[in-house]
PARO-885128 format. One record per residue (C-alpha): residue in one letter; z, y, x. Coordinates in steps of 0.2 Angstrom, whole numbers, plus 5000, padded with zeros to 4 digits. Each point is the difference from the previous one (the first is absolute). Layout:
REM residues N
AZYX ...
This chain:
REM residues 51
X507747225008 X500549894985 X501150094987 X501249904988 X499550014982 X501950064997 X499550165008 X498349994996 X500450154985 X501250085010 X499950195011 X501350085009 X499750195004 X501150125008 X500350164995 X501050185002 X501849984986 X499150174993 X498249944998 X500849864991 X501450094989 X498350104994 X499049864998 X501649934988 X500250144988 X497850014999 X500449824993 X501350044991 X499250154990 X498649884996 X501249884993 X499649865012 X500849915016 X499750035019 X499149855002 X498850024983 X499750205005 X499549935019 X499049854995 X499050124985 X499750165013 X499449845014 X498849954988 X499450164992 X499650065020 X499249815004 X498750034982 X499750205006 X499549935020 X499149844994 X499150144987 
């Protein structure tokens, strides 16, 4: 299956309003977005399983 490069970077996930409002405010107290605090704990896991 061929994937357009314009989605090439991009992952949808769904999950609970809850898990998410908590995964917001861990961000939050470390003083970084969403998206930066997803893509940092994604490559901290990826390093520990390739380890």
């Amino acid at each position: 299956m061929l994937v357009s490069n314009a989605k090439d970077g991009v992952i949808h996930i769904r999950i609970p309003t809850d898990e998410k409002r908590r995964l917001f405010e861990t961000a939050r107290r470390r003083g970084m977005t969403l998206s930066a605090f997803l893509r940092d704990t994604a490559t901290e896991a990826a390093r520990q399983v390739a380890a």
